[in-house]
C-alpha positions in Angstrom: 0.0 0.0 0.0 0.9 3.3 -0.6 2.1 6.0 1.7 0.3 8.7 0.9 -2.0 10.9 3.2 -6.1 9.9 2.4 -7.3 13.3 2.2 -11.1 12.5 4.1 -9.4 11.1 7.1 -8.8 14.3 9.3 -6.2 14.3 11.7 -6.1 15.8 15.1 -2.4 17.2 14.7 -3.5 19.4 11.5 -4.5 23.0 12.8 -7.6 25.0 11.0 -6.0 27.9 9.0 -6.7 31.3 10.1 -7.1 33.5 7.5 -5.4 37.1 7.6 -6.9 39.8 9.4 -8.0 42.5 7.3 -6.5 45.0 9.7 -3.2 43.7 8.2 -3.6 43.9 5.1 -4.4 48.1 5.9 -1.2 48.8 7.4 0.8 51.0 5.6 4.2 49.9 4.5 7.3 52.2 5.5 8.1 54.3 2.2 11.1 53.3 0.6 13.5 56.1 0.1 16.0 56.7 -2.8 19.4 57.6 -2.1 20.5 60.6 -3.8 23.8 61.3 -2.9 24.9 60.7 -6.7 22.5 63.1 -8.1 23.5 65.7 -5.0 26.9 65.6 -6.3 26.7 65.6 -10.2 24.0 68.5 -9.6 26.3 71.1 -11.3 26.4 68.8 -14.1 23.2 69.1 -15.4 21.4 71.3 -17.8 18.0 72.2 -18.5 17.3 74.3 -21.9 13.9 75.2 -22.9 13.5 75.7 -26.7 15.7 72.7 -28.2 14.2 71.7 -31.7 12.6 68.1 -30.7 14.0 66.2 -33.1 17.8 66.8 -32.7 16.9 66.4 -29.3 16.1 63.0 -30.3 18.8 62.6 -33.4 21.4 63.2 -30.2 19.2 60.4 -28.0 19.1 58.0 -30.7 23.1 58.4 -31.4 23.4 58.0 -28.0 21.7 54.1 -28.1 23.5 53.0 -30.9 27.0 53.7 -29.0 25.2 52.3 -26.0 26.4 56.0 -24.3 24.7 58.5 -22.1 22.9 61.3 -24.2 24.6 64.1 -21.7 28.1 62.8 -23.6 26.6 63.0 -27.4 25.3 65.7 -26.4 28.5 67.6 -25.0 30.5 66.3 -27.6 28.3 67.7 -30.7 27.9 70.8 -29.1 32.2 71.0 -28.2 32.7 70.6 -31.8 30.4 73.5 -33.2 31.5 75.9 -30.3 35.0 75.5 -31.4 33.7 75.6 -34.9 32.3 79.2 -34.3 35.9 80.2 -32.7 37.5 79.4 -36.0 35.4 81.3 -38.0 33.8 78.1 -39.7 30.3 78.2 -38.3 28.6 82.0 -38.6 25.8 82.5 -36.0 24.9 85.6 -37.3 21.7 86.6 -34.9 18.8 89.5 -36.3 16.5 91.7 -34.9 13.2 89.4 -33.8 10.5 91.5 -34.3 8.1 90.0 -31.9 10.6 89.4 -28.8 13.3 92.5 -27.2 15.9 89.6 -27.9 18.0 88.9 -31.4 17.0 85.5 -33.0 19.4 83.2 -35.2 15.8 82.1 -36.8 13.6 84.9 -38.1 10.5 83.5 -39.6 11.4 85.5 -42.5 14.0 87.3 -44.5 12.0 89.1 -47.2 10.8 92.4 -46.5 7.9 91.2 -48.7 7.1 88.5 -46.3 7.2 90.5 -43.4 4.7 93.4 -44.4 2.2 90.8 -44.4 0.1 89.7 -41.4 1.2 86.8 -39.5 -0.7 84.0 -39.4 -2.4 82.7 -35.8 -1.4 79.3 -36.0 2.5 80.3 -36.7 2.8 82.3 -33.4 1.3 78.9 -31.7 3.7 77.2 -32.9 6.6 79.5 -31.8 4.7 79.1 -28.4 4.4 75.2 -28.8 8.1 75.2 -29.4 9.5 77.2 -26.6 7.3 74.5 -24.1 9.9 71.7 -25.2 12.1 71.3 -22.1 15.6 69.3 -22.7 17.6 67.4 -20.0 20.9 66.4 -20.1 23.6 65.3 -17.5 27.3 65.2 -18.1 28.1 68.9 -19.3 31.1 70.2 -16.5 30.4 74.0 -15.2 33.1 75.5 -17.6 30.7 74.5 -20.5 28.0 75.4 -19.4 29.2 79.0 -18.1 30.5 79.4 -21.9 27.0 78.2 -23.7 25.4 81.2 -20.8 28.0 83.2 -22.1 27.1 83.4 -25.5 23.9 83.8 -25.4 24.3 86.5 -22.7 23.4 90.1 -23.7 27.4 90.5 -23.9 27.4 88.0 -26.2 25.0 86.7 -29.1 21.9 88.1 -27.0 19.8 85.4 -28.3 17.7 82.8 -26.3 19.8 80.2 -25.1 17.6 77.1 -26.9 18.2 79.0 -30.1 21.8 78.5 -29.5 21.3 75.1 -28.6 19.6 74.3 -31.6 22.1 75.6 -33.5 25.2 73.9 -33.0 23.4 71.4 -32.6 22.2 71.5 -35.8 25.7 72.3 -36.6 27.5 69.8 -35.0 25.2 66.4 -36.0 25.6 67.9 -39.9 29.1 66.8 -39.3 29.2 64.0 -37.9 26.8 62.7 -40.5 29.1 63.7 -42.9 32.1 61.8 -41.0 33.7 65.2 -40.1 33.3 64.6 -36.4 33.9 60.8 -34.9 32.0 59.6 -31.9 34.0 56.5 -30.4 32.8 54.4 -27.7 35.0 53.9 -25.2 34.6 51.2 -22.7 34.4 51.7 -19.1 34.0 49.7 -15.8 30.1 49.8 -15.9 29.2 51.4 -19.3 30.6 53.2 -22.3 32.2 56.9 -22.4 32.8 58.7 -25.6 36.9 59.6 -26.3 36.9 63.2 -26.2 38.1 64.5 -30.1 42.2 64.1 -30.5 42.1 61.0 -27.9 42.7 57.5 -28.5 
C-alpha cells in the first residue's frame, strides 16, 4: 500500500488555517527612500534648456543608443565641436532683430521684407509658443561648459535665447558627424561606455 496521506481522514495534529486579518492587510508599509547622494553631487552637471528643436533632441538620443552611451556625452560632444567651430570662423551665428521678442534671433520666420509686411498667421505664433514648451535634460556637461553656452547667449554676447543657440550647434555639429567630419567612439568603461573626447585614443 501506498504512503500517501487519504485526504477525508482528518487528523487531530493538523491545525484549522486562520485566514489574515484584514487589519493587516491596511497597514501601511514604510516608504522606501532613494538615495540621492549621486544626483546631490553631479548636480552642477546638469542642464535644463527650454527651446531645443525636438527632433535633434532625439537625433542626439538615438546616437546616444547606438554607441550604447549616455545622451549628456553626445550631447557635449556635438555641441564642443560646433562651439569651437564658431571660434574658428567656420560656423557663422549671425543673430537679427526678432521682431516679436526685445531679444535677437538666429531664426527669423522671415528674410523678405515682402514676407514681413504681411500679417502673420495665428497658427504660426502657436507654434513658436508650442516650441518654446519643449524642455531638454541632459547630464554630463562640466560648469566651464556650461558657463560658456550662458555666455554666448548673454546680452554680452549673441543676446539670443539660449535654446536658439542650442539648436544651433546642434544642428551644426550632427551635420558633421553625419558627414564623417566629427567621430564619436565608444570607449569602454567599468560599468558602461564613455565617448573619447576629439584628439584622444
Amino acid at each position: 500500500m501506498s504512503n500517501r496521506r487519504d485526504p477525508f481522514v482528518t487528523s487531530e495534529a493538523a491545525t484549522p488555517s486562520i485566514p489574515p486579518s484584514i487589519y493587516d492587510s491596511l497597514r501601511v508599509a514604510e516608504p522606501r527612500t532613494r538615495n540621492r547622494q549621486w544626483e546631490r553631487e553631479h548636480q552642477n552637471q546638469k542642464v535644463t534648456y527650454r527651446g531645443v528643436e525636438p527632433k535633434l533632441a532625439l537625433k542626439v538620443q538615438s546616437i546616444a543608443g547606438e554607441l550604447h552611451v549616455p545622451e549628456g556625452e553626445v550631447a557635449r560632444a556635438v555641441i564642443e565641436h560646433a562651439l569651437r567651430a564658431y571660434e574658428r570662423g567656420d560656423l557663422d551665428l549671425y543673430p537679427r532683430p526678432d521682431p516679436n521678442r526685445m531679444r535677437m534671433t538666429l531664426y527669423p520666420s522671415s528674410d523678405s521684407p515682402r514676407l514681413s509686411s504681411l500679417p502673420k498667421k495665428q497658427k504660426h505664433h502657436s507654434h513658436s509658443k508650442a516650441g518654446w514648451r519643449v524642455i531638454t535634460t541632459w547630464r554630463g556637461f562640466p560648469p566651464e561648459l556650461k558657463r560658456e553656452l550662458s555666455a554666448l547667449a548673454s546680452e554680452a554676447g549673441l543676446n539670443v535665447p539660449i535654446g536658439e543657440l542650442i539648436t544651433a550647434l546642434l544642428r551644426y555639429g550632427l551635420q558633421a558627424y553625419a558627414s564623417g567630419l566629427l567621430k564619436l567612439e565608444a570607449v569602454p568603461t567599468t560599468t558602461n561606455y564613455t565617448l573619447a573626447r576629439e584628439g584622444q585614443k
